[in-house]
Backbone as CSV, one residue per row, in Angstrom:
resi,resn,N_x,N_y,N_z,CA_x,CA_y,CA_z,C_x,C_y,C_z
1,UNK,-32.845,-46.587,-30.067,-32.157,-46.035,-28.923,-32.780,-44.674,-28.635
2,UNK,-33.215,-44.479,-27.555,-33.682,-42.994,-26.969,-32.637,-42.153,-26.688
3,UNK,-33.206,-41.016,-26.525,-32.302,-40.116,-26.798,-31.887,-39.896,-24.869
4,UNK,-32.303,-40.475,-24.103,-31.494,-40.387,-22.805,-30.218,-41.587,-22.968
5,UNK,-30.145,-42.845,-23.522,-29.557,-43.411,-23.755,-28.297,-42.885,-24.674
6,UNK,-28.356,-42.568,-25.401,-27.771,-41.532,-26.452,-26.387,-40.526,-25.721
7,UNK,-27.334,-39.687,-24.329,-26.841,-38.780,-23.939,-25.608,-39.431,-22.862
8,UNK,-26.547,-40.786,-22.661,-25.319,-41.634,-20.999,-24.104,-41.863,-21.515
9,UNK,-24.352,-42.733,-23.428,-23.528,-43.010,-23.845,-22.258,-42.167,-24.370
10,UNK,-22.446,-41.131,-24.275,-21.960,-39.417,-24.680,-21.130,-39.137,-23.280
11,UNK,-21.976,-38.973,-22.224,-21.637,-38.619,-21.168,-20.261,-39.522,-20.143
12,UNK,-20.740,-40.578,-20.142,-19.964,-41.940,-19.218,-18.670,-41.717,-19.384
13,UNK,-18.552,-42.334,-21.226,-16.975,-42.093,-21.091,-16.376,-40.419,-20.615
14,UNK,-16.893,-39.126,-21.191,-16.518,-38.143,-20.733,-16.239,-37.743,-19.269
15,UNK,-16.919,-38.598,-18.467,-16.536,-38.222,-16.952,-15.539,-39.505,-16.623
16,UNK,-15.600,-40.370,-17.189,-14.343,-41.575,-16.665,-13.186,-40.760,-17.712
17,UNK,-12.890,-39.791,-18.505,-11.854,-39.973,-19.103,-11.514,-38.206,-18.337
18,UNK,-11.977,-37.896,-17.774,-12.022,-36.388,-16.019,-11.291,-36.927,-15.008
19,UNK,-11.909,-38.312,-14.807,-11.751,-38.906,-13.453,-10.340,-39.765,-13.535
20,UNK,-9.823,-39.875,-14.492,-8.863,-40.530,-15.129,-7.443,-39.937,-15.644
21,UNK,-7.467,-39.026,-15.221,-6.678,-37.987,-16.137,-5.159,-38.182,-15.666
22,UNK,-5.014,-38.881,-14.435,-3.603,-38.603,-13.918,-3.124,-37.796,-12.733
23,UNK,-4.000,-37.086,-12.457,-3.703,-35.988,-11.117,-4.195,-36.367,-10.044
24,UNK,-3.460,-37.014,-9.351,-3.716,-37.297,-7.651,-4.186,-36.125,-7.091
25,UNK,-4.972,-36.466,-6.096,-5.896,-35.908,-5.243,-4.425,-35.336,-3.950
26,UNK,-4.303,-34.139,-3.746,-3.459,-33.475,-2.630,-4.223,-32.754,-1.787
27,UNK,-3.853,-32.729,-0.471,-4.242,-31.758,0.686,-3.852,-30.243,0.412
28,UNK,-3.425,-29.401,1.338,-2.831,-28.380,1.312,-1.173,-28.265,1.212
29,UNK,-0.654,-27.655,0.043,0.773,-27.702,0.206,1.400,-26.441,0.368
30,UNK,2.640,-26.649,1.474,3.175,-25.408,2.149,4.302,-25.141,1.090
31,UNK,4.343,-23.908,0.563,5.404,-23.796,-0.516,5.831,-22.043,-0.238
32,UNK,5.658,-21.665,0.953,6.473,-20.501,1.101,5.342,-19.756,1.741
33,UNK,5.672,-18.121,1.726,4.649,-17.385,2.307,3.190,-17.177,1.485
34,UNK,2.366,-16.052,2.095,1.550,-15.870,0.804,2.143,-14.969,-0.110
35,UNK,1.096,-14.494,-1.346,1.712,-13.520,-2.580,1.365,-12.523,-1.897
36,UNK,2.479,-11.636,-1.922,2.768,-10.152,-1.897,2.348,-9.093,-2.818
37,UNK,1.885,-9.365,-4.175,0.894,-8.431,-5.028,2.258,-8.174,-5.893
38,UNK,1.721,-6.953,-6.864,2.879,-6.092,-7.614,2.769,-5.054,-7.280
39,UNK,4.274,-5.035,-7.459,4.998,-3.647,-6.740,4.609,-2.700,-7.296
40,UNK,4.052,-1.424,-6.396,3.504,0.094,-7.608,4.355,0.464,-7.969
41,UNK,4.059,0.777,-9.281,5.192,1.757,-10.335,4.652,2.826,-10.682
42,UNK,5.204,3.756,-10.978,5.118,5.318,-12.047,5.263,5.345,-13.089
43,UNK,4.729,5.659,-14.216,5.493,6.156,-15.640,6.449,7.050,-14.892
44,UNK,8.318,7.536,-15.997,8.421,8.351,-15.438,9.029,8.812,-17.319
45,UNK,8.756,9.680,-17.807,9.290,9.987,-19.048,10.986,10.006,-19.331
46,UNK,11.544,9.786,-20.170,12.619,9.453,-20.803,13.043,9.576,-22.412
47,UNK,14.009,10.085,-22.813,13.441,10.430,-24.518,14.607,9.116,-24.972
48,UNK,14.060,8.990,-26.165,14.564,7.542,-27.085,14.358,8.632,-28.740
49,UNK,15.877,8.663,-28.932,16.142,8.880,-30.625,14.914,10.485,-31.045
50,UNK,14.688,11.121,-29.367,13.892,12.604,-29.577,13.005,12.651,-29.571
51,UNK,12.158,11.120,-29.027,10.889,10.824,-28.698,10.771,10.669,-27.097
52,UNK,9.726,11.048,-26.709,9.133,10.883,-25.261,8.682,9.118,-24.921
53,UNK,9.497,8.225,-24.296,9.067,7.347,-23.869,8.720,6.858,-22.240
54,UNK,7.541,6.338,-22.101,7.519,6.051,-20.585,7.888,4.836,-19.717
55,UNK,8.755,4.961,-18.982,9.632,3.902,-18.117,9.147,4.109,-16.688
56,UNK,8.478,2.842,-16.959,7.700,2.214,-15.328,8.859,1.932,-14.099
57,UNK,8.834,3.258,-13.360,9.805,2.768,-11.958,8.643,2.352,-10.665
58,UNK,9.642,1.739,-10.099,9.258,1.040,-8.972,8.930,2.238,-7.650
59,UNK,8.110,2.391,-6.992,8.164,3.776,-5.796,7.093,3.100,-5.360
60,UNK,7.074,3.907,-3.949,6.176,3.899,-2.951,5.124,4.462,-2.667
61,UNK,5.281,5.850,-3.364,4.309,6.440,-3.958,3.817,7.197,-5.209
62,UNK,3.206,5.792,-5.898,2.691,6.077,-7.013,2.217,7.135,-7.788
63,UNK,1.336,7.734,-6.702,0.173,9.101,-7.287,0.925,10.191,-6.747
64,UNK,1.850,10.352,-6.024,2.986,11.407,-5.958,3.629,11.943,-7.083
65,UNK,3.360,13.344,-7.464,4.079,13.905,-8.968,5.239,14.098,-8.234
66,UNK,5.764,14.662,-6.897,7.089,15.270,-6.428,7.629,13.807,-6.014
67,UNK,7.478,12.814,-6.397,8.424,11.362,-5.607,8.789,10.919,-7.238
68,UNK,7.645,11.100,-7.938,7.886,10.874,-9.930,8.862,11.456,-10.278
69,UNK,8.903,12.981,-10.292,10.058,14.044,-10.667,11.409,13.531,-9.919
70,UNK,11.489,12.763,-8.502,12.199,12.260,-7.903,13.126,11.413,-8.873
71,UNK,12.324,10.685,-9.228,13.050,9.807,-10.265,13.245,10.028,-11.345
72,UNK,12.585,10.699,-11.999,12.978,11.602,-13.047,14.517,11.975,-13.450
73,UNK,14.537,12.565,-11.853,15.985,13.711,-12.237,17.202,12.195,-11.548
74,UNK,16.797,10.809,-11.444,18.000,10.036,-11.288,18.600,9.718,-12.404
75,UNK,17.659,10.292,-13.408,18.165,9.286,-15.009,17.552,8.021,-15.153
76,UNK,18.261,8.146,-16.809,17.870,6.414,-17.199,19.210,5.555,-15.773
77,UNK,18.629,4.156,-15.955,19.529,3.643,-15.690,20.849,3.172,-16.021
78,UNK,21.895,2.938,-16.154,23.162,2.334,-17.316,22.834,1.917,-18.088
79,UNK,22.252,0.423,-17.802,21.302,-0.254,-18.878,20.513,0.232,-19.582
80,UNK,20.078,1.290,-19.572,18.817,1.737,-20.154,19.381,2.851,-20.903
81,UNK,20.665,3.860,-20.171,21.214,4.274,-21.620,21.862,3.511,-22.380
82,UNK,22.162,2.818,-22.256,23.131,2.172,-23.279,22.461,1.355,-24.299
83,UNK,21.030,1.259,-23.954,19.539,0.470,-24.853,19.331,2.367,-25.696
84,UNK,19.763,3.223,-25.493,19.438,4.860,-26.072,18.247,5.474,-25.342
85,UNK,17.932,5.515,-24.449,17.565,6.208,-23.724,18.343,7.353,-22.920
86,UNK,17.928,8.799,-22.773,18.462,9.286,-22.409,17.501,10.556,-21.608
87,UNK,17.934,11.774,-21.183,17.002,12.988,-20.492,17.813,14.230,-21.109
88,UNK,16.816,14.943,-21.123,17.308,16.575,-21.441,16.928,17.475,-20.433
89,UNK,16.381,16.763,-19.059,16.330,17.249,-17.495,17.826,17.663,-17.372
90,UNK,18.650,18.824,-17.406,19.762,18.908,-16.723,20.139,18.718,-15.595
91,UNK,21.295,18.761,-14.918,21.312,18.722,-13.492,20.679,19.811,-12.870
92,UNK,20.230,20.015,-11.864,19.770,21.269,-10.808,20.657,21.449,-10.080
93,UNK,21.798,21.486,-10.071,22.457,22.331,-8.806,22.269,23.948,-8.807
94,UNK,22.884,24.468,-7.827,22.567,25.651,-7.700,23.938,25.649,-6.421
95,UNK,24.593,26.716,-5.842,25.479,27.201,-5.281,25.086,26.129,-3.525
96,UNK,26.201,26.244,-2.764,25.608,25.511,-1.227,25.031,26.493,-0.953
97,UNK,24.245,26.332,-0.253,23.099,27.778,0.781,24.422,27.516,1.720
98,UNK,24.138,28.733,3.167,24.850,28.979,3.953,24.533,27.531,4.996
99,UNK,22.956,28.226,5.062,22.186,26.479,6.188,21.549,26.098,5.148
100,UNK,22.070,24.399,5.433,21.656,23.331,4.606,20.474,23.456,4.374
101,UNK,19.562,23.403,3.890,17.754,22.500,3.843,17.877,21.240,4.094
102,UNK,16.548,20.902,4.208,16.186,19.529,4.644,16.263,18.670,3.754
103,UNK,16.964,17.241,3.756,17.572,16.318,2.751,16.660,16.127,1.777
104,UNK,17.040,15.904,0.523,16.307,15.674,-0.625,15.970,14.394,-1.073
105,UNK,14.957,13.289,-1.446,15.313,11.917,-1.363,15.931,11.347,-2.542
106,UNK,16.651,12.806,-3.971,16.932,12.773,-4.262,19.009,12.199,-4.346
107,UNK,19.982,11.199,-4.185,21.084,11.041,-4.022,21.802,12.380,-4.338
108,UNK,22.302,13.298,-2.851,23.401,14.432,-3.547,22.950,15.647,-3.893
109,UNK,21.677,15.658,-3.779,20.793,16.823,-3.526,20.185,17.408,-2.842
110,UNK,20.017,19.152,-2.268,19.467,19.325,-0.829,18.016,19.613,-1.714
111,UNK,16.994,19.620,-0.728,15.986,20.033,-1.000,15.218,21.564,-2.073
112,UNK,16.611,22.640,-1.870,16.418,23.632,-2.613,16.997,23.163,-4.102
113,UNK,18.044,22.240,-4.305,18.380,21.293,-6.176,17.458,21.133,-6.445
114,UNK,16.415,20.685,-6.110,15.095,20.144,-6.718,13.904,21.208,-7.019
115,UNK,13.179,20.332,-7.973,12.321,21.367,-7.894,10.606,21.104,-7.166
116,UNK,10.250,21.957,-6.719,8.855,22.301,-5.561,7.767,21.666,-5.987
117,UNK,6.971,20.576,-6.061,5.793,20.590,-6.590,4.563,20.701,-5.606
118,UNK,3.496,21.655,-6.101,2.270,22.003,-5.713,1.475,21.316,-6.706
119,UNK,0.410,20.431,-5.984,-1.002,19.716,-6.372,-2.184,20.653,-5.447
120,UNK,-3.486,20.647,-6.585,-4.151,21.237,-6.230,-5.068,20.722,-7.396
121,UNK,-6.161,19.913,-6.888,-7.107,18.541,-7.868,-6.347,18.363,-9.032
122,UNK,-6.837,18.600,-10.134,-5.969,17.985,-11.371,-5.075,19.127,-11.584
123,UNK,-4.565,19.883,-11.314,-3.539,21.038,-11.849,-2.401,20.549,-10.584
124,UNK,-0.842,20.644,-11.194,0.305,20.680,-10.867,1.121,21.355,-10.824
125,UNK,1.810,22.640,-10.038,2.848,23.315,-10.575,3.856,22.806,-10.509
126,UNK,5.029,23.427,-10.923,6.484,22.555,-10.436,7.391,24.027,-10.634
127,UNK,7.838,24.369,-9.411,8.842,25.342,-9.356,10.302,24.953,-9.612
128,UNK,10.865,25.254,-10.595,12.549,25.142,-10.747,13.285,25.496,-9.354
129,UNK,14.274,25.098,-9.366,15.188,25.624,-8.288,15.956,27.380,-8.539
130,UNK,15.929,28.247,-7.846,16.942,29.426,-8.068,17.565,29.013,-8.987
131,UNK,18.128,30.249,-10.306,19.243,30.104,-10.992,19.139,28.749,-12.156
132,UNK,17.841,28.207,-11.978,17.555,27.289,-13.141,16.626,28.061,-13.925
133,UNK,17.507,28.676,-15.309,16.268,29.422,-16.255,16.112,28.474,-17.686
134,UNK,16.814,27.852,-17.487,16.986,27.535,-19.242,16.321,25.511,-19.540
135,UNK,15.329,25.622,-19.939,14.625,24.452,-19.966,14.369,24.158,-22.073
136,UNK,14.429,23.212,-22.197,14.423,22.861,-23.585,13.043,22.310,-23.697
137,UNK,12.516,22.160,-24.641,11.252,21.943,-24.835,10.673,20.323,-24.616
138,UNK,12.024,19.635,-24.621,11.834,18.178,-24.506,11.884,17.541,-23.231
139,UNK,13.085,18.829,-22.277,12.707,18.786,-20.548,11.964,19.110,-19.903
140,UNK,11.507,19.817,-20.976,9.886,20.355,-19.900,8.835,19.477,-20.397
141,UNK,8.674,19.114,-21.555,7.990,17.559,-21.767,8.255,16.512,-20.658
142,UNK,9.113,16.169,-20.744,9.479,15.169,-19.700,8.854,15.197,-18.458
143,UNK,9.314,16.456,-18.077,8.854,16.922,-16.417,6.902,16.781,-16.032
144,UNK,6.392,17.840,-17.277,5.065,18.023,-17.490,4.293,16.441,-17.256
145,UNK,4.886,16.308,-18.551,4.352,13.923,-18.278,4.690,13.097,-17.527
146,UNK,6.085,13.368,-16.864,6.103,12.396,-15.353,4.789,12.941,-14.039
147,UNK,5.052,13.953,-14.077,4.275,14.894,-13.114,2.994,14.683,-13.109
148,UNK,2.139,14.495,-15.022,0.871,14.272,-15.198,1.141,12.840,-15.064
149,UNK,1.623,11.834,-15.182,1.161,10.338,-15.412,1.210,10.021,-13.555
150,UNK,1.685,10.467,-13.075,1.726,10.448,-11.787,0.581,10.455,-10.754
151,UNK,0.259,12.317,-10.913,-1.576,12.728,-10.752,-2.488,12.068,-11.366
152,UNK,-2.058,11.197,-12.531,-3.319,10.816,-12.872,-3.680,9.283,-12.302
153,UNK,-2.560,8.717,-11.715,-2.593,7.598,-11.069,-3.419,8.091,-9.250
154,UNK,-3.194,9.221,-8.741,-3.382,9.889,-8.161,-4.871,10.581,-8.125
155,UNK,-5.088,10.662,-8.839,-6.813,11.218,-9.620,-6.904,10.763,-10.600
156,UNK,-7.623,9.031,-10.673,-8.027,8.688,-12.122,-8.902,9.384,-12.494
157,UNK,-9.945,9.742,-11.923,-11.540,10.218,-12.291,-11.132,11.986,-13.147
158,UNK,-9.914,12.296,-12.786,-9.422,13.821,-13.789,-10.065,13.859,-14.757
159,UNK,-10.296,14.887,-15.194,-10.872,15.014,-17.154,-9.462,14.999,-17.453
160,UNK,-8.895,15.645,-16.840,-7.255,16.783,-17.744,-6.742,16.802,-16.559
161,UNK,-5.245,16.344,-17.111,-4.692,16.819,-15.995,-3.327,17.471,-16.325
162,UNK,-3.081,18.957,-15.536,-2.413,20.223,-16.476,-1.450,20.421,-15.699
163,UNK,-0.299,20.779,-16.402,0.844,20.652,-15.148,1.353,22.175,-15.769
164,UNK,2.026,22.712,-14.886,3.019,24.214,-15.139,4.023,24.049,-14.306
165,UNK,5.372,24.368,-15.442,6.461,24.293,-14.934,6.930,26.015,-14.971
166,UNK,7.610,26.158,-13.959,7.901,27.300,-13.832,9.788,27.776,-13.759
167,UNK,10.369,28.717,-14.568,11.516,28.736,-14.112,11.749,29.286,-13.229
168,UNK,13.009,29.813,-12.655,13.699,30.422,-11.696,13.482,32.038,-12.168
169,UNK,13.434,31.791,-13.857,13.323,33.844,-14.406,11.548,34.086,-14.374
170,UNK,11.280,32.828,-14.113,9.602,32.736,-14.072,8.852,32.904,-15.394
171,UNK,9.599,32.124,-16.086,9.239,31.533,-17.942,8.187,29.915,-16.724
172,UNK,7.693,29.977,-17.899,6.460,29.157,-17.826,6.416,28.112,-19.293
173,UNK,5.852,27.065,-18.774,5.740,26.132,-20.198,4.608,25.266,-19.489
174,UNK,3.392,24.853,-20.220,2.412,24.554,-19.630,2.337,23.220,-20.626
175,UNK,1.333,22.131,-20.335,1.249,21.306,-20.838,0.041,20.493,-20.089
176,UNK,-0.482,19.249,-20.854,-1.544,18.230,-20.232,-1.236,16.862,-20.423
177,UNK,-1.742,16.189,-19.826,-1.611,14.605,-19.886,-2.027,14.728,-21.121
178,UNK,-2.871,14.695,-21.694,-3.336,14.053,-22.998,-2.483,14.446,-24.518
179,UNK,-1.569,15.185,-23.769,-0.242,15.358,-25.156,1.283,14.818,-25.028
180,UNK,0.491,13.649,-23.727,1.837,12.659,-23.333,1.878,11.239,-23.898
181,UNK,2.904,10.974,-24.498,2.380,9.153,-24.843,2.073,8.167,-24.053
182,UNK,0.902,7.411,-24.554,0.671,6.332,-23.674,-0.934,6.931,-22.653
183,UNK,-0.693,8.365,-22.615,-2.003,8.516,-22.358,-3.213,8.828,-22.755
């Protein structure tokens, strides 16, 4: 027997047992719209048992550090404290101004509760609101790594990306992506 003979006998059954398999031949089938992709998310930091963990929210704009901090200051979700997650972001209020500011897209907050963020290539500031002096080392973690995981979705090509939080007494706590988990 030659070795082309060899190969038919190898081959034959392998394409009758292809051609055989069970799956009818179909046209085009209509089964809804097309795919819509996945939805962009943010890291947004969260602490678990005094550790920094990152919780992927859903937003519109991803590479936004001031839409990140947005969510930031909503909290975990119910579910998600009650799994032990929690924030050491306090609330930001601050007194009513006389005239309102412009709405915050924060729920219940005017634009001066929150705090300011300035981008400028890989560096971030983040101004506290008036009358917010007192930040713990694990809220300003938080803030620093939502803010950086944000920009850096925002500027992958960054070496570093350095965020400064600033208080209201104008205390400072500085920090970088690369002393955030996960990055």
């Amino acid at each position: 027997m030659t070795a082309g003979h060899r190969l038919a006998l190898l081959t034959v059954p392998a394409l009758l047992a292809l051609c055989a398999c069970g799956i009818p031949a179909t046209g085009v089938v209509e089964a809804g719209g097309p795919a819509s992709g996945i939805e962009p998310v943010t890291p947004v930091y969260f602490l678990r048992d005094g550790a920094l963990v990152a919780v992927p929210r859903a937003t519109a704009d991803p590479g936004d550090a001031g839409a990140a901090l947005d969510l930031l200051l909503l909290g975990p979700a119910p579910v998600e404290a009650a799994g032990g997650l929690s924030t050491e972001v306090p609330e930001m209020l601050t007194a009513t101004p006389a005239t309102p500011p412009a709405a915050s897209p924060v729920p219940g907050k005017t634009s001066a509760d929150v705090p300011t963020v300035s981008v400028k290539g890989d560096t971030v500031g983040i101004r506290l609101p008036p009358g917010f002096d007192r930040l713990s080392r694990l809220a300003a973690e938080q803030l620093i790594c939502t803010a950086a995981a944000a920009r850096r979705i925002g500027e992958p090509s960054a070496d570093t990306v350095t965020v400064t939080v600033s208080t209201g007494s104008g205390r400072q706590a500085e920090g970088t992506d690369g002393n955030c988990p996960g990055a």
